[in-house]
C-alpha positions as CSV (number, residue, x, y, z in Angstrom):
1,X,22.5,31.9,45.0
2,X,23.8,31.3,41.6
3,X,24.2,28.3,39.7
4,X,27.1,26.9,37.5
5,X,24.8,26.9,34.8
6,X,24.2,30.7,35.0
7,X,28.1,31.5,35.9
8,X,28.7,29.6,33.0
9,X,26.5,31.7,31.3
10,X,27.3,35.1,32.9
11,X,31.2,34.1,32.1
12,X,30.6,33.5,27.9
13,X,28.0,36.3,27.9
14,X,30.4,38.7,29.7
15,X,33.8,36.9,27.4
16,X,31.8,37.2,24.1
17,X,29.7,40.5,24.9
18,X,26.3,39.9,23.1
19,X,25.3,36.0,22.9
20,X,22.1,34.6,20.7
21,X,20.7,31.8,22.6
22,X,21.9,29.2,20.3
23,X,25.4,29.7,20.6
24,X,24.8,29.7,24.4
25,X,23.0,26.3,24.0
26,X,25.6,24.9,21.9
27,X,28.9,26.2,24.0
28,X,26.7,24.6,27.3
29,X,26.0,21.7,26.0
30,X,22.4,22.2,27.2
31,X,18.4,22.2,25.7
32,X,17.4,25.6,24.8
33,X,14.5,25.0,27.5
34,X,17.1,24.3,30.2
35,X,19.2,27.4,28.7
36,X,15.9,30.0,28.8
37,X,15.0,29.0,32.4
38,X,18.1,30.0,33.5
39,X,18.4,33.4,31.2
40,X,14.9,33.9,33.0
41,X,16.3,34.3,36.3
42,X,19.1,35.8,35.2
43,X,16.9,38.7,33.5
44,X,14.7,38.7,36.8
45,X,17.8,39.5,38.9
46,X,19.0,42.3,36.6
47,X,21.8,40.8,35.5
48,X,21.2,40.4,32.1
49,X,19.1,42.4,29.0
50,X,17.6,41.0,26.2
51,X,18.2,42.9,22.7
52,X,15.3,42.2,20.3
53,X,13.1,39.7,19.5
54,X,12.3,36.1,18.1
55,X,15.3,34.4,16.7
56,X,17.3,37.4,16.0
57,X,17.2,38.2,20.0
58,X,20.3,38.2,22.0
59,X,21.9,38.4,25.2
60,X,24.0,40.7,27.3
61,X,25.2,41.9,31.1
62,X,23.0,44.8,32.0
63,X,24.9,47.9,30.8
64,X,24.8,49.5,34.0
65,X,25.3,46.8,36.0
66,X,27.9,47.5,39.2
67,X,31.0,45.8,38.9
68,X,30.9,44.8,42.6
69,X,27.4,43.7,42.4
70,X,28.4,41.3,39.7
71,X,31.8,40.0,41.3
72,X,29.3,39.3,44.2
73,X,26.8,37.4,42.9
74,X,28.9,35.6,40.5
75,X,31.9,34.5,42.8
76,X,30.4,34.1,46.6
């Protein structure tokens, strides 16, 4: 089951295409803590990839990710 937390963040990841944390933390309105547990399970259920590392690392949907799958997990 997914969270409003991670919809929210699927929906600015997928609206803004690649995210830094940061600006995820700011546009949620939530600790960077709170933010990288949920990126966490996001990453462990494939629906996101990191780019890079450290401070300069950011956030996107997976590349190949199914469209169906997505629409799936995000809206039931």
């Amino acid at each position: 089951m997914i969270t409003d937390t991670r919809e929210r963040i699927l929906q600015l990841i997928k609206k803004n295409g690649e995210v830094k944390p940061g600006k995820l933390s700011r546009d949620l309105g939530i600790g960077r803590v709170a933010l990288h547990r949920q990126i966490k399970k996001l990453l462990d259920t494939h629906l996101l990839e990191k780019i890079g590392v450290g401070p300069q690392a950011k956030y996107r949907l997976k590349s190949k990710l199914n469209t169906d799958v997505f629409k799936q997990v995000l809206w039931d």
